[in-house]
C-alpha positions in Angstrom: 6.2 52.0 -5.8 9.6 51.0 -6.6 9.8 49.7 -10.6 11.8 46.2 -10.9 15.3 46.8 -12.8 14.6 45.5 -16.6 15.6 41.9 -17.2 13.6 39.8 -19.8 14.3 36.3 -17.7 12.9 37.6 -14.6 11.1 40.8 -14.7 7.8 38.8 -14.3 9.0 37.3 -11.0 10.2 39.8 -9.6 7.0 42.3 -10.3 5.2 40.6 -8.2 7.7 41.6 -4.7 8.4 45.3 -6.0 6.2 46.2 -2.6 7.9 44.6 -0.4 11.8 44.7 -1.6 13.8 47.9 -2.4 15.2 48.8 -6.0 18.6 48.0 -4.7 17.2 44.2 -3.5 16.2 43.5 -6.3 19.1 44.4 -8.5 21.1 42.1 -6.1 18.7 39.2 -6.8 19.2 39.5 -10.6 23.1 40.1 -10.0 23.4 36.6 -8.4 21.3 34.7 -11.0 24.1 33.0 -13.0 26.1 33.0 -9.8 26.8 29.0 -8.6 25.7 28.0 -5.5 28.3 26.6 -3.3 28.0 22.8 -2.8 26.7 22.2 0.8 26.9 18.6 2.1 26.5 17.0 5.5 28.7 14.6 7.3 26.6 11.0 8.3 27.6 10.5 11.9 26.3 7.2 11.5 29.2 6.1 9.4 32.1 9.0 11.1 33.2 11.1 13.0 31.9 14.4 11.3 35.2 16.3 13.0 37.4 13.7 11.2 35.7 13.2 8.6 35.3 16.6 6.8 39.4 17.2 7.5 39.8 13.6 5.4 37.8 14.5 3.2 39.1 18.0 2.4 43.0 16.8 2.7 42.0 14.1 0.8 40.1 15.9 -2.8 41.5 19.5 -2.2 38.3 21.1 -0.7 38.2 24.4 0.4 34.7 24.1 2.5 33.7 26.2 5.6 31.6 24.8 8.5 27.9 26.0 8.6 26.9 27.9 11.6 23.0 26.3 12.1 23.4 22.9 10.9 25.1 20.5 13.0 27.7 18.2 10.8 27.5 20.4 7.7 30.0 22.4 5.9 30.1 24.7 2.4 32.8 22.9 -0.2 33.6 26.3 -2.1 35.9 25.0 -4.4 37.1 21.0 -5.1 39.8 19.1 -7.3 37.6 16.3 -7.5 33.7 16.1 -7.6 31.9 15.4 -4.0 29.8 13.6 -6.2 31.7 11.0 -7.8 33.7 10.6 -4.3 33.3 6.3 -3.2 32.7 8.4 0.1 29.1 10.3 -1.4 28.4 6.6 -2.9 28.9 4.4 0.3 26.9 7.2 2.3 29.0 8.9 4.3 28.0 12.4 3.2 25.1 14.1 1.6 25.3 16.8 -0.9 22.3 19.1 -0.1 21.6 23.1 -0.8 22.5 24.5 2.2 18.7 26.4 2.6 17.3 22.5 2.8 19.1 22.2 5.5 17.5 24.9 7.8 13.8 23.4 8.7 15.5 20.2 10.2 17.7 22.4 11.9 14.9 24.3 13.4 13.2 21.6 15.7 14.3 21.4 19.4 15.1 17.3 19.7 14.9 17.3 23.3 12.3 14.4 23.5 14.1 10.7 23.8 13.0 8.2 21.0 10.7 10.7 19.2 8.4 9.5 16.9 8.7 11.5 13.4 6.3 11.8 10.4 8.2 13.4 7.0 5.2 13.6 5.2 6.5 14.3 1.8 10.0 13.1 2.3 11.3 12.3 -1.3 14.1 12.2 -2.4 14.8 11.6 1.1 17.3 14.6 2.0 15.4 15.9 4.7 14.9 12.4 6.3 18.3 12.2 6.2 18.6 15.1 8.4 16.3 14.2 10.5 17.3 10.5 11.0 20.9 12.5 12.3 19.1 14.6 14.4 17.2 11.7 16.4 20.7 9.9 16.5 18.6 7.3 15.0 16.5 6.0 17.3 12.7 6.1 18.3 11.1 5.8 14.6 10.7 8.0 11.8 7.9 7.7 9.1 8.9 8.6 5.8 6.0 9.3 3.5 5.7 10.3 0.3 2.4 10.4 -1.9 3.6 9.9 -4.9 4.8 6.3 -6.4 7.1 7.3 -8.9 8.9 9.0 -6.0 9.7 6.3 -3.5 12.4 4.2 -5.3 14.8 7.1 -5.2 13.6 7.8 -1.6 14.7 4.2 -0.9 17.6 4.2 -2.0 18.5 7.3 -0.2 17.6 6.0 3.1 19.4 2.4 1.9 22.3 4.2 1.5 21.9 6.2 4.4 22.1 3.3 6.3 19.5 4.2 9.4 17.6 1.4 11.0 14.4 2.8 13.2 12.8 4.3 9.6 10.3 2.5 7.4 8.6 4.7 4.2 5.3 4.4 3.2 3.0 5.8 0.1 0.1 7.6 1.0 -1.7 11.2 0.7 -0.2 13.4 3.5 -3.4 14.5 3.5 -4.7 11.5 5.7 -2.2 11.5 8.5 -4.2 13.6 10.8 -7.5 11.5 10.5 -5.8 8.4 10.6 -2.6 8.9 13.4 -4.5 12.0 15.5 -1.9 13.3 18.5 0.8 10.7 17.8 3.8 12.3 16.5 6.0 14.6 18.4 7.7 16.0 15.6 6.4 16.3 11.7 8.3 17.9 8.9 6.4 19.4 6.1 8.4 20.1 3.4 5.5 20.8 0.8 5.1 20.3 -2.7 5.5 23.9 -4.3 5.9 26.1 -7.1 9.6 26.6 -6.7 9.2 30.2 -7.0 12.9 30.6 -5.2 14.3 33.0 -6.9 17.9 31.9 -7.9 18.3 28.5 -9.9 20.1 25.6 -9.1 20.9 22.8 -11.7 18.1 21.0 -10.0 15.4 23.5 -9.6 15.6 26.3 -13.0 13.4 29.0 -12.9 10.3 28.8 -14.6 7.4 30.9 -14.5 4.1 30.6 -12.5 1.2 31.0 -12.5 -1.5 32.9 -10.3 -4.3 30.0 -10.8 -0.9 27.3 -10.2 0.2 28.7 -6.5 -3.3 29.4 -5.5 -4.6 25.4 -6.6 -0.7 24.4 -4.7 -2.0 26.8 -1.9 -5.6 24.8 -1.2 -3.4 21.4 -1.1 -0.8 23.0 0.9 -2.9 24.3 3.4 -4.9 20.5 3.6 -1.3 19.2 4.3 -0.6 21.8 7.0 -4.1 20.8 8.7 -3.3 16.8 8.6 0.4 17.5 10.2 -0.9 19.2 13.0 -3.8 17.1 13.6 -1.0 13.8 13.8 1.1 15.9 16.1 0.9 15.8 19.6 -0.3 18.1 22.3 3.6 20.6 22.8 4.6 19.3 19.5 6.7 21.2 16.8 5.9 20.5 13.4 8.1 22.7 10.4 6.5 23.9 7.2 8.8 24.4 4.8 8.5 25.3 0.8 11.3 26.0 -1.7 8.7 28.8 -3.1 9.1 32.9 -1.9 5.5 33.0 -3.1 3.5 33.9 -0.3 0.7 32.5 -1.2 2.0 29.4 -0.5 4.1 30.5 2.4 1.9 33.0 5.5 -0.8 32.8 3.4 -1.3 28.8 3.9 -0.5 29.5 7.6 -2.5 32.7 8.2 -5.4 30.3 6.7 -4.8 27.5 9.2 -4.5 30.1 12.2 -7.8 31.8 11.1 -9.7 28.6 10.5 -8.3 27.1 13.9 -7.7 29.7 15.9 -5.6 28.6 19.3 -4.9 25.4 18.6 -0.8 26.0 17.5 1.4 29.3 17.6 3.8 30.5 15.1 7.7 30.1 17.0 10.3 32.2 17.3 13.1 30.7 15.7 15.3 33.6 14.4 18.2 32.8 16.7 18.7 29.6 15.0 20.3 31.8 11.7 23.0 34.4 11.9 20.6 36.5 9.2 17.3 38.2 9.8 15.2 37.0 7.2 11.5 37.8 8.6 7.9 36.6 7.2 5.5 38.6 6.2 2.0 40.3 7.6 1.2 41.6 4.6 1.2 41.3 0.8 -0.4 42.7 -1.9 -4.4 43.2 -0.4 -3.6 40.7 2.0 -2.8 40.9 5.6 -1.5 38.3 7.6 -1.6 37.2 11.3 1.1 38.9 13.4 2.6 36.1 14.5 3.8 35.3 10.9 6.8 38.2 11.5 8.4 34.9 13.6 9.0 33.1 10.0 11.5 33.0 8.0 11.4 34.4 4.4 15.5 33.4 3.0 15.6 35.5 0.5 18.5 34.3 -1.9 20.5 37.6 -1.7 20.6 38.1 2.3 21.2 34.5 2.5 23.6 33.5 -0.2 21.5 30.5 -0.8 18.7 29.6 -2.5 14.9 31.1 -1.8 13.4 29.2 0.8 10.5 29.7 3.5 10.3 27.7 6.8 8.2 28.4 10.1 8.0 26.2 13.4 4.9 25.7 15.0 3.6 24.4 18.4 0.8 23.0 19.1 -1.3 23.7 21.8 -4.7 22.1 21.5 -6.9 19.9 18.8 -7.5 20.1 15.9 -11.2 19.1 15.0 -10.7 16.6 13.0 -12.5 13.3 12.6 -10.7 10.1 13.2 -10.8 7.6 10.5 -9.5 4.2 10.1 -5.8 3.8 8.4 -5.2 1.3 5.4 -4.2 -2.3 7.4 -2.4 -4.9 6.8 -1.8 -8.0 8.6 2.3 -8.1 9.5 2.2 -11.7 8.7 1.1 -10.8 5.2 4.7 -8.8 4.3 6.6 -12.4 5.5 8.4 -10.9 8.2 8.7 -13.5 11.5 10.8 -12.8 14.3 14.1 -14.4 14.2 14.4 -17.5 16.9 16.1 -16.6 20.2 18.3 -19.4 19.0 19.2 -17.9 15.4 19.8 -14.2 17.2 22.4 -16.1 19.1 24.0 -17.8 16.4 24.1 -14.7 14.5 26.1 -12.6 17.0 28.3 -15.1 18.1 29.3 -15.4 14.1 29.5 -11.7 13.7 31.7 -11.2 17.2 33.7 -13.9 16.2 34.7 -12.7 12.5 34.4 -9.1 13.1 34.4 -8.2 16.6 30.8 -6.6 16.6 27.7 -7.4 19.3 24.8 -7.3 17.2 22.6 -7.6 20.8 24.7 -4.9 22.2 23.5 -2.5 18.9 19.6 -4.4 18.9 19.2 -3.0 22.7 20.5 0.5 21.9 18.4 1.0 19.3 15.2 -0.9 20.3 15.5 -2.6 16.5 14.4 -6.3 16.6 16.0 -9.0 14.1 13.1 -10.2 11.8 13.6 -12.9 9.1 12.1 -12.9 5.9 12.7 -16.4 4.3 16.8 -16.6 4.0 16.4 -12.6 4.6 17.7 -11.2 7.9 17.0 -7.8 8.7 17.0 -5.1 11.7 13.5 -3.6 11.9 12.3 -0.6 14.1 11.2 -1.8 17.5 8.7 1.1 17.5 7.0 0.5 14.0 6.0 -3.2 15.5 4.8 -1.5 18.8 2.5 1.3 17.1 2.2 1.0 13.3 2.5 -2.7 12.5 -0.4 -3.2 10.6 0.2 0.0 8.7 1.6 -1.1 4.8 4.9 0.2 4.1 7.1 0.5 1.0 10.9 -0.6 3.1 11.9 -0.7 6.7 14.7 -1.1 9.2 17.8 -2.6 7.5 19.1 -5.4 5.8 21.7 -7.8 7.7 21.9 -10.5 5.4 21.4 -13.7 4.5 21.2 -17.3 6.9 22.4 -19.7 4.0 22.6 -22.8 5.9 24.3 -22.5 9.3 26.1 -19.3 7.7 25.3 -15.5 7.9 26.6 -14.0 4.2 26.5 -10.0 5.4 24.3 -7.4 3.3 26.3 -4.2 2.1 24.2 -2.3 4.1 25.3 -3.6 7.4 29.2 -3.8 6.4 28.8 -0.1 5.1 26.5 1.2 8.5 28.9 -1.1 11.2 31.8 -1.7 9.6 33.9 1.4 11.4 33.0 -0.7 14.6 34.9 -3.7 13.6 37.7 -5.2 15.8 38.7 -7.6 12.7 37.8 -9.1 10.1 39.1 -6.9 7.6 41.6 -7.1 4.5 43.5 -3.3 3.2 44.1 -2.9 -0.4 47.2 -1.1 -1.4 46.8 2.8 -2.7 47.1 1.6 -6.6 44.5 -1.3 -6.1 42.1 1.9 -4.8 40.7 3.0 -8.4 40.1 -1.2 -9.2 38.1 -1.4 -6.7 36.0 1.9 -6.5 35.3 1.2 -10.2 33.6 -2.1 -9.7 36.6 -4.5 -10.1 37.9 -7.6 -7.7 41.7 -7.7 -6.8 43.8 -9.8 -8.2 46.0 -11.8 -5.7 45.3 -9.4 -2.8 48.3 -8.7 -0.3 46.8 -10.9 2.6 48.1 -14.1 4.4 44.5 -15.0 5.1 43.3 -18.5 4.0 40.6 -17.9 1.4 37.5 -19.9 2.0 35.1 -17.7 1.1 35.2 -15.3 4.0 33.4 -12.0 4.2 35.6 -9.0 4.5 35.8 -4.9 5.3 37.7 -3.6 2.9 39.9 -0.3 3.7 42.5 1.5 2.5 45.9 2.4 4.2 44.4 5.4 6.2 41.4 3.3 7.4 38.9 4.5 4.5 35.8 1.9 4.4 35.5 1.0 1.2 32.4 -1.7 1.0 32.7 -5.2 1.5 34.8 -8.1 -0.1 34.8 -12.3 -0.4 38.2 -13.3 -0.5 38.7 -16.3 -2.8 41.4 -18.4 -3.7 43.7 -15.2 -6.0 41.3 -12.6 -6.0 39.2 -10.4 -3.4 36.1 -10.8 -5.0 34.3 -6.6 -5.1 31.0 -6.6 -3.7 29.8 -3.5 -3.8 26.1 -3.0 -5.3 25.9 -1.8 -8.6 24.4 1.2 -7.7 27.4 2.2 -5.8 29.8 2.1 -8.5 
């Protein structure tokens, strides 16, 4: 048996795959440790035109990026002038910044059904549902789950910032789906809470030893997770499991378990086209062995891949799962406040919002099947398919804010400006290039270059090439900044 090259920081690790990877593998994982990861992000083609928008973007902060070849809208920055991070582009949403192996189980699914409804079962920080809101161009309904509380705000904020409508997020054990939703999804996304045995750091994910007793107590909940997502997907379904672990106890084994304990109802897919590396699972480790099928996985080992260790594998399902139906938690949709807005006040709204900027709100609310739902002075577009099949089912934040009705006068949310505003005809004020660092910091503009008559008026505010950059009031000798403080 091949012997692991010596190294204190990760001889332990690496012990444990000295069966299955050569000497020479192995020294290349070690070689790449302290080696950065380059920067992957993906273009929101809610917000632009990816095309456009990654030239801007490069010609704009000095970015030397390449496109990735699996994932639509997504390119490698490689080296950058200025931070992606602290970009007003990254803050308004237009990109996300995301390790280029999270992007692969998304990019495995086949979206070829029309309004699909999606469960992300553990979906913080909200990445992944990112992805996948991109890949169902928005429409038909995703569920964004995640079990644990501490973890919603940040996947709020995400999706906020995102700016999709058709997606609501909810707290409860993954674990319950299947019982409670049985053969209703036609795509589910596991992306399952792990070990993180990847392999190769990244500053949010360090190394850090595990434990036998650890992967195998992850592996029992793991494999519980796998069962409810297939039980909640339908008949011909695909549903990804995903882990940021190489452990394959938490990997084939969890599947191998599922296909032994349910044998024929789902079949391991052949996805390996989708990559332009051949990154296999495995059949067998240690004493174990493994279903056949489990070759159609794919293991990403950091040093084939130049990313970091990750472990996806689509599945089909093809028949039942036994699993007894149970009733879900309920709650009366009167009870969150929500009442649909008037035929009258819909009216009133879009002629306001075609008149200042130019935009149909009706045209938009029949493309996407959203409804416009008021919550006292509140106006917001909610999911048409959350009222038609989960309407009684609590959830944390849904659809998207539009604003407020203060009087006889719609006052626009940020949201809306920062998810429409590249469809406005009007109603928009550009600031000159040295007013551009005032405003991205947080600060109004003094006596703006405008000949507009300030009364208060609710503007998209650009810069000379056409950049959104949020939303202002104009007022009498200053353009009042009101972007959320969050976004500066």
């Amino acid at each position: 048996m091949t012997q692991p090259p010596s190294s204190p920081r990760f001889s332990d690790s690496l012990k444990r795959f000295t069966g299955i990877l050569s000497e020479d593998d192995l020294r290349k994982i070690i070689a790449i440790q302290d080696a950065a990861l380059p920067t992957g992000l993906r273009i929101n083609p809610l917000k632009a035109d990816p095309t456009a928008a990654i030239v801007a973007l490069a010609q704009r902060y000095n970015w030397q990026v390449t496109p990735l070849a699996f994932c639509d809208h997504a390119w490698l920055i490689h080296s950058a002038d200025f931070s992606p991070g602290r970009t007003i582009e990254h803050r308004l949403g237009e990109f996300y910044l995301q390790d280029a192996a999270s992007m692969v189980p998304v990019s495995l699914f086949d979206f070829d059904t029309p309004r699909p409804r999606i469960l992300d079962m553990a979906a913080s920080p909200g990445g992944k549902t990112t992805h996948l809101i991109d890949r169902a161009q928005d429409q038909g309904l995703i569920l964004a789950n995640d079990a644990s509380r501490s973890r919603i705000p940040a996947l709020r904020s995400v999706l906020a910032t995102w700016g999709g409508v058709n997606q609501v997020v909810t707290n409860f054990p993954g674990e319950s789906f299947g019982a409670w939703f049985p053969e209703t999804f036609d795509f589910v996304l596991l992306d399952a809470p792990c070990s993180m045995e990847n392999l190769r750091p990244t500053p949010n994910h360090p190394l850090r030893q595990t434990t036998q007793g650890e992967r195998l107590r992850l592996q029992e909940r793991q494999i519980q997770l796998l069962i409810s997502g297939l039980g909640a997907l339908k008949i011909g379904g695909q549903i990804v499991y995903a882990t940021c672990s190489l452990a394959p106890e938490e990997d084939e084994a969890v599947i191998d378990r599922v296909l032994r304990a349910h044998s024929g109802a789902f079949v391991v897919e052949q996805v390996a086209d989708r990559l332009p590396f051949k990154t296999p699972g495995l059949t067998a480790f240690e004493n174990e062995t493994y279903h056949p099928s489990l070759v159609h996985a794919l293991r990403l080992w950091p040093h084939l891949t130049g990313m970091s260790g990750f472990f996806c594998a689509r599945l089909k399902k093809v028949r039942p799962l036994p699993i007894a139906p149970e009733t879900p938690p309920s709650r009366e949709f009167a009870r969150t406040g929500l009442a649909p807005a008037s035929p009258l006040l819909q009216s009133d709204i879009n002629t306001q919002l075609l008149g200042r900027y130019g935009f149909d709100l009706l045209e938009v609310m029949q493309a996407s099947q959203a409804r416009l739902f008021t919550r006292h002075a509140s106006v917001f577009l909610i999911p048409g398919a959350y009222l038609e099949q989960f309407s009684t089912l609590p959830f944390e934040y849904i659809g998207l804010p539009l604003g407020q009705w203060l009087g006889d006068t719609l006052q626009p949310a940020h949201e809306f400006f920062s998810r429409f505003g590249r469809f406005f005809t009007r109603g928009k004020i550009r600031i000159e290039d040295d007013q551009v660092d005032t405003w991205t910091a947080g600060r109004d503009i003094r006596y703006p270059n405008t000949d507009r008559t300030p009364a208060g008026q609710y503007l998209l505010v650009e810069d000379r090439d056409g950049r959104i950059l949020g939303m202002g009031k104009l007022l009498e000798r200053r353009l009042r900044n009101m972007l959320p403080r969050a976004q500066v």
